[in-house]
C-alpha positions in Angstrom: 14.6 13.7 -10.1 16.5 15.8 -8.1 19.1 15.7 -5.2 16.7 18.1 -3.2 19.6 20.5 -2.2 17.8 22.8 0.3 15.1 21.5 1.3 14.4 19.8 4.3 13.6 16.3 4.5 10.1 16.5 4.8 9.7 19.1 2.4 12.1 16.8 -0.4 10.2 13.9 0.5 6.9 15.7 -0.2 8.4 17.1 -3.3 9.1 12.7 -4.2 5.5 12.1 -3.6 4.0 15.0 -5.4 6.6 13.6 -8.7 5.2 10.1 -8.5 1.4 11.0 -8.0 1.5 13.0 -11.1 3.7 10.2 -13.1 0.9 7.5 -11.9 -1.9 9.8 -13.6 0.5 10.2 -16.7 0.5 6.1 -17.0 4.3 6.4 -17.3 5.9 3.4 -15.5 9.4 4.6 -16.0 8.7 7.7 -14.2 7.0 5.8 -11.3 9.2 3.1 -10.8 11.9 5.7 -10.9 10.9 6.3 -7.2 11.8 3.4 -6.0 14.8 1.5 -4.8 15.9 -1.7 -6.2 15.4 -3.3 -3.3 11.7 -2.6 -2.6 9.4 -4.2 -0.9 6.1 -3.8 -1.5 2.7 -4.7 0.0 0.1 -3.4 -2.8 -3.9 -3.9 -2.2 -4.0 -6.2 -5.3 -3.3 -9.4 -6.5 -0.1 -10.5 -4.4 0.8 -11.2 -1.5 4.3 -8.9 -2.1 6.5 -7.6 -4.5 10.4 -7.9 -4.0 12.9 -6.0 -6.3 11.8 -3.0 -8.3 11.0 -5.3 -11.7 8.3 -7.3 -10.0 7.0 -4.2 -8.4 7.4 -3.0 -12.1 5.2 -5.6 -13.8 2.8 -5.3 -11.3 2.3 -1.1 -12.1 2.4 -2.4 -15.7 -0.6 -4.9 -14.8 -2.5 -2.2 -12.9 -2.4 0.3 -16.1 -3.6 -2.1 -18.8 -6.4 -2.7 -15.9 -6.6 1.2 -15.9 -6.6 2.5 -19.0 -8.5 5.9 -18.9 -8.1 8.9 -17.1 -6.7 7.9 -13.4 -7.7 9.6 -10.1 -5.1 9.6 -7.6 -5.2 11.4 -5.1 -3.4 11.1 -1.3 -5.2 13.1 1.7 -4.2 13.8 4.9 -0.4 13.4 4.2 1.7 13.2 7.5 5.8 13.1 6.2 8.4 12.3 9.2 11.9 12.2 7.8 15.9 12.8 9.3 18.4 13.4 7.0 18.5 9.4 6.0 15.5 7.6 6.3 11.8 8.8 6.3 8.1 7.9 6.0 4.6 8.5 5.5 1.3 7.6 5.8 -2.0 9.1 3.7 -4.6 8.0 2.7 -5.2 7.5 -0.6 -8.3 8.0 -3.6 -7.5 6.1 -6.6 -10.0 5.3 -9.4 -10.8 5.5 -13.1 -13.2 5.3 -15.6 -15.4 2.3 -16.6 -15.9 1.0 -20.1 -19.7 2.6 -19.4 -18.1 6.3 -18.6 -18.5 6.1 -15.5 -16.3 7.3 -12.6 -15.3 4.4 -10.0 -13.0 5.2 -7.2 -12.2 3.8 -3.4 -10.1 5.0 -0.7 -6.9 3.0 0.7 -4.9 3.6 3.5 -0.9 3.9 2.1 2.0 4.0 4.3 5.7 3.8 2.3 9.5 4.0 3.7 12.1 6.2 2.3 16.3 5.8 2.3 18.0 8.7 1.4 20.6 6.9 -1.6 23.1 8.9 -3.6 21.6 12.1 -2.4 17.9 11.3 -3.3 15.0 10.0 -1.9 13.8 6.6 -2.8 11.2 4.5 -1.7 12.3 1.0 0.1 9.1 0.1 1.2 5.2 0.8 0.1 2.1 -0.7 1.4 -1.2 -0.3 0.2 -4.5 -1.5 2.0 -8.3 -1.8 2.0 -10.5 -1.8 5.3 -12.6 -5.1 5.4 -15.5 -6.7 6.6 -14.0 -9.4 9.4 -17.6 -11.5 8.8 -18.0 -11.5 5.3 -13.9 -10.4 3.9 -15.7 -8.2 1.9 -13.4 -5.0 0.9 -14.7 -1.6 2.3 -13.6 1.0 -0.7 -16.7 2.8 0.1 -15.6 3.7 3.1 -14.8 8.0 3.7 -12.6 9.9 5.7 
């Protein structure tokens, strides 16, 4: 990771984003969890309600790859980055899937919204949120859903 030394804010945040998509789709939790601050506080789709500290948020990427253990698509669309020289954030939304144990592809769309703090020169993500549209009548999760 670098300290982003002339580039502007948006540009250095897109530059943290671009880093951690392609560490998700290498499976390589150090480099992910690299992006984050210690302090996080996440919001993820899955299992919890929230994640505090960067080793929860750790053992649940951990949790999500042995879920995931093929070839990973991950893929954020419609990217909108606003960011000062300290604090930033963005909002995208967000293809993520795999492959099944039949070979065959299975992917949904999420909204994803995340926070950034500017610490010790480099960007590092203080808060993430992940979400799936639902049904209000029947709670039932809307990954079909297309921009």
């Amino acid at each position: 990771m670098t300290t982003h030394i002339g580039l502007s804010a948006e540009a250095a945040v897109l530059e943290q984003l671009e880093s951690w998509m392609a560490a998700v789709r290498a499976q390589d939790i150090d480099a992910i969890v690299a992006h984050y601050a210690p302090d996080i506080v996440a919001f993820d789709a899955v299992t919890k309600l929230q994640f505090k500290g960067v080793a929860a948020y750790r053992d649940h990427w951990q949790t999500c790859m042995e879920m995931c253990p093929g070839p990973m698509l991950f893929e954020l669309h419609e990217v909108a980055i606003h960011a000062d020289g300290q604090v930033a954030f963005c909002h995208a939304l967000h293809r993520c899937g795999g492959i099944n144990d039949k070979g065959e592809t299975q992917v949904g769309w999420l909204r994803m919204t995340s926070g950034y703090r500017r610490i010790e020169g480099e960007w590092k993500v203080v808060h993430e949120h992940f979400s799936v549209p639902f049904e209000m009548e029947s709670g039932k999760a809307l990954l079909g859903l297309e921009p």
